[in-house]
N, C-alpha and C positions, 0 to 999 in steps of 0.2 A: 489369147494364148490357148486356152481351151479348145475352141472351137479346130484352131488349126494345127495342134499337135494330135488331133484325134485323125484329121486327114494322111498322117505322115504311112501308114499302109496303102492306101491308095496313089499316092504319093511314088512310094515305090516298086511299087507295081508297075505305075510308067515307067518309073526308067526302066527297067530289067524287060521292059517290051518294045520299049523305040531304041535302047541303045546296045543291044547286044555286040551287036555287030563292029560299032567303036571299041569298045573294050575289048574283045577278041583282036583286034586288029593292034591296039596300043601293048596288048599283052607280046603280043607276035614284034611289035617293034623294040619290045625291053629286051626280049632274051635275044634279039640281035646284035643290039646297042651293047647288050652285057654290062652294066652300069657297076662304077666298082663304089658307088657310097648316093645314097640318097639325102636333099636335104630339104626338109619341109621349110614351110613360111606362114604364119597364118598369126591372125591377132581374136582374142575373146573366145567363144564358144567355136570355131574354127582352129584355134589352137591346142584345143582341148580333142576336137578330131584330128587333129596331124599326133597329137601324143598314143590315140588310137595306131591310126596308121604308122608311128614307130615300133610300138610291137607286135604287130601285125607283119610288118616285111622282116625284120629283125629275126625273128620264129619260126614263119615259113619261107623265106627266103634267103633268111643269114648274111642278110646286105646289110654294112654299117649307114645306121639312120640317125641323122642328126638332126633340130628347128636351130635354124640362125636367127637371129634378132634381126627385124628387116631394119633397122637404125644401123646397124653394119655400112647398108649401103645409101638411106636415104638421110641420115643424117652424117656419118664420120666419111662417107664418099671410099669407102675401102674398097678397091679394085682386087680382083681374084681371078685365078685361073681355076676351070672348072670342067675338064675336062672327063668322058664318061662320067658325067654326074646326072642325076633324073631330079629337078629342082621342081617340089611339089607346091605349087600355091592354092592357097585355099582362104576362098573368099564367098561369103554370101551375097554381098554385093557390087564386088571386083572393082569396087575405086578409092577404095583405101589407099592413098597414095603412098606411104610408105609401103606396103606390099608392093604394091606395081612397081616400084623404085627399085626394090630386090628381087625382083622378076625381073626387068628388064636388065638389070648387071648380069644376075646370072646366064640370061641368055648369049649374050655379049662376051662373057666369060667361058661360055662355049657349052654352057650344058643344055639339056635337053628339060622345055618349061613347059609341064602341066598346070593346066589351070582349073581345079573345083571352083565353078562360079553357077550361081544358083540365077543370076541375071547373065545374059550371054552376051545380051550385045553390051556390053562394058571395056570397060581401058581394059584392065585385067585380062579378060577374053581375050583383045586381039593382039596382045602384048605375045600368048603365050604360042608355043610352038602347035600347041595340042587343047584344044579347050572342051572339058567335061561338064555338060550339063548335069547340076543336080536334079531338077523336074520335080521343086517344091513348089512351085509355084508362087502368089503371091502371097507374102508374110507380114501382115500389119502391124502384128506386135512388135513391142523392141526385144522380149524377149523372143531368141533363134528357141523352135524345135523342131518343126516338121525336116528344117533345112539342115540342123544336124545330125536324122536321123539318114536324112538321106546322102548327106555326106559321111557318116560310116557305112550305108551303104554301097554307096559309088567306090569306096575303099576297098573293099572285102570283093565287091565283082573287078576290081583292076586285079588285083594281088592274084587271086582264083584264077582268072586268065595267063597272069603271067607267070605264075606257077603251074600251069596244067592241071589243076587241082580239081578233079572232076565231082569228088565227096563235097568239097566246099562250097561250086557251083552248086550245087544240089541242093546244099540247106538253105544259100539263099534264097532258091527260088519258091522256099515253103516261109518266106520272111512275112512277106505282106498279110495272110494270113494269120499268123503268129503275131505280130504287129496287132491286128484287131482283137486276137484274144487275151493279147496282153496289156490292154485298154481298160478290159473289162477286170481286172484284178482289184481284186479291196486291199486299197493300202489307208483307209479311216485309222489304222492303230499310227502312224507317220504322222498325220494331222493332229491325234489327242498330243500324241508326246512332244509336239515342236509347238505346238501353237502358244504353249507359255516360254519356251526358249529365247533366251538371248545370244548366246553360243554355240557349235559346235563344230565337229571334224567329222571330216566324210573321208573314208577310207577303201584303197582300191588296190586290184594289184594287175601289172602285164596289160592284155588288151581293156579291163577291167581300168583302169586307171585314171583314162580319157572322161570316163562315164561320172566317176569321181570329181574331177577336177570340176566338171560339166553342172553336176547336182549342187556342189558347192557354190559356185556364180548362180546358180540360178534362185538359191537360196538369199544369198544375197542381196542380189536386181529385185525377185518379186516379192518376196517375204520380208525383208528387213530383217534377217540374221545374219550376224556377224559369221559364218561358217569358212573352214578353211577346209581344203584338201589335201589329204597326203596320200603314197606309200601306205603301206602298213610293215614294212619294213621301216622305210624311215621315219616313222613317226614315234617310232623304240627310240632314237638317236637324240632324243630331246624333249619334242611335244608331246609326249603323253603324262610329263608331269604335272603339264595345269590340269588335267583331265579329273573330274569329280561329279558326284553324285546330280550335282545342277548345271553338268555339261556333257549332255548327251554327245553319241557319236553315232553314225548311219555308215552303214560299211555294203559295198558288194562285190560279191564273189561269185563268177563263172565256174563252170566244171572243171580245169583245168590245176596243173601242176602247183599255181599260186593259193590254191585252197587252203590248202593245209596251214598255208603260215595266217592267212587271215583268220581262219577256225582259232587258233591258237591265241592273235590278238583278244577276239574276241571275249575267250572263256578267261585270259587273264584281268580285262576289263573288267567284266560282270562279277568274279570274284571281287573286285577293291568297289564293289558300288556304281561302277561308272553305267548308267542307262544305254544299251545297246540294241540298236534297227537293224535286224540284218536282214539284205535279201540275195537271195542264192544258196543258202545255208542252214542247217536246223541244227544249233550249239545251245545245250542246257542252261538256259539263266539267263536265255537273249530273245529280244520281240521279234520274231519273225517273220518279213516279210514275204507274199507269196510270191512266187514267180515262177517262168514257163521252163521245163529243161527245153534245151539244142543244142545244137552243135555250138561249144563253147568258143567261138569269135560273133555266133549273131544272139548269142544271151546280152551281152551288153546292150545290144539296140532293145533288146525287150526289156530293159529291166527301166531303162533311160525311158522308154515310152511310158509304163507304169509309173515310176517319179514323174513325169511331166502331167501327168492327170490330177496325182498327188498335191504335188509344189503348187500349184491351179488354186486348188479348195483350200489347201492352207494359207494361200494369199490373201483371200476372202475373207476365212477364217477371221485373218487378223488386222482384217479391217483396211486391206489393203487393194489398190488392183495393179493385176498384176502385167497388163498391156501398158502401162503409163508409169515405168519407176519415174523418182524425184532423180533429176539433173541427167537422164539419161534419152538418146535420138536411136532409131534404129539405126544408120549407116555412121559409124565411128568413122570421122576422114582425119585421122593421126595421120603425123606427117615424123 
């Protein structure tokens, strides 16, 4: 796990140099196609990047984005019309048969099927109308990261293209870079505070959110903590009343409009006791963690890079490893 989420800047560096050209080209086929609702598909740490990529198109595109449960169509057999729809699948390893099952109806249903798959020659791949190599390369562990870093990348250079977005093009192309210097961050204060943990809530907001859900599984899988992720809006709606003194919370925040409300969870946490990680932010009474500024849609990949070196040592830590969780295989084939 280590070794290979350290490669994920080089990693993306290929892609942003073999595939330019695709993505220019699939950007130029969306504002033709004019898509009036996008609908993601993806299971685990893949699902976790399609909630990336919902507000991601949702913010700079103002397309309604929705994930369908692929059980929709590979278990209840539900037939749909799908017309102008951009049906995004995303797969690390493109044979999860129930994705491919809801790829292949939607295509059938008339929408237009991209497919993130990090292995290319797979069902998935040639199922879809469009197939985007991630260019992670290969990934031993069961825990995903090189591969989800590079599927928020591959995210951010589609949308960029098919937004014309030339600012946003830009920052990516300073990612890989940023990637390696975001490697190098000391997050040792994440390790002290979790490593006697049984509990906790990971908290996120907007493109921020994905990255949340993300640390939380990964917590999980390599560590053995019981962690959830939320909102930090929704986590007001209910669960922040088990929250205590002996239940930390890890929250991150990008530069953007969603700030303010996480600053806010934060400084009301740390008043009532509750131990607070925060990276993106420097709020009085909270451990903070460092991280890079950017353009606030590739701070989440930098921040997700720095936890993945983290969540690494803390696995260790606790006596754990974190390529070999108990009862779990790299390629999930749910059906």
């Amino acid at each position: 796990m280590y070794r290979e989420a350290e490669q994920s800047a080089d990693r993306v560096r290929m892609q942003l140099e073999q595939d330019g050209q695709l993505f220019a080209d699939l950007g130029e086929r969306l504002r033709q196609l004019q898509p009036q609702v996008v609908i993601t598909c993806a299971r685990g740490s893949s699902d976790h990047a399609a909630t990336y990529a919902r507000y991601l198109i949702e913010t700079r595109l103002g397309l309604l984005t929705a994930s369908t449960p692929p059980s929709v169509s590979s278990v209840f057999r539900i037939r749909r019309e799908l017309p102008k729809c951009l049906f995004l699948a995303i797969s690390q390893s493109g044979r999860s048969p129930d994705v491919l099952a809801a790829a292949e109806a939607a295509k059938a249903a008339g929408a237009l099927v991209v497919a993130m798959v990090n292995t290319v020659d797979s069902p998935l791949a040639h199922a879809a109308d469009i197939c985007v190599p991630l260019r992670a390369g290969v990934e031993s562990s069961v825990a995903a990261t090189k591969s989800y870093i590079c599927t928020l990348a591959a995210t951010v250079h589609l949308v960029a293209h098919w937004a014309n977005d030339v600012a946003l093009l830009g920052a990516l192309s300073r990612t890989p870079e940023q990637l390696r210097a975001a490697w190098q961050l000391d997050w040792r204060n994440l390790v002290t505070a979790l490593k006697p943990a049984r509990n906790l809530f990971v908290l996120g907001r907007g493109v921020g959110l994905g990255v949340a859900y993300e640390a939380a599984l990964k917590l999980k899988e390599t560590c053995g903590l019981h962690a959830e992720g939320y909102s930090s809006a929704e986590v007001r709606h209910g669960p922040m009343a088990i929250l205590g003194k002996d239940m930390p919370v890890l929250m991150f925040s990008q530069n953007d409009d969603s700030r303010a409300g996480l600053e806010a969870v934060a400084r009301d946490l740390s008043k009532e006791g509750v131990p607070v990680l925060f990276a993106g932010s420097n709020v009085e009474g909270v451990e903070e963690l460092p991280t890079l500024p950017s353009h606030p849609v590739i701070e989440p990949l930098l921040m997700a890079q720095s936890f993945y070196r983290a969540a690494a040592t803390l696995s260790a830590a606790r006596g754990l490893n974190p390529d070999r969780p108990p009862r779990l295989q790299k390629a999930t084939l749910t059906v």
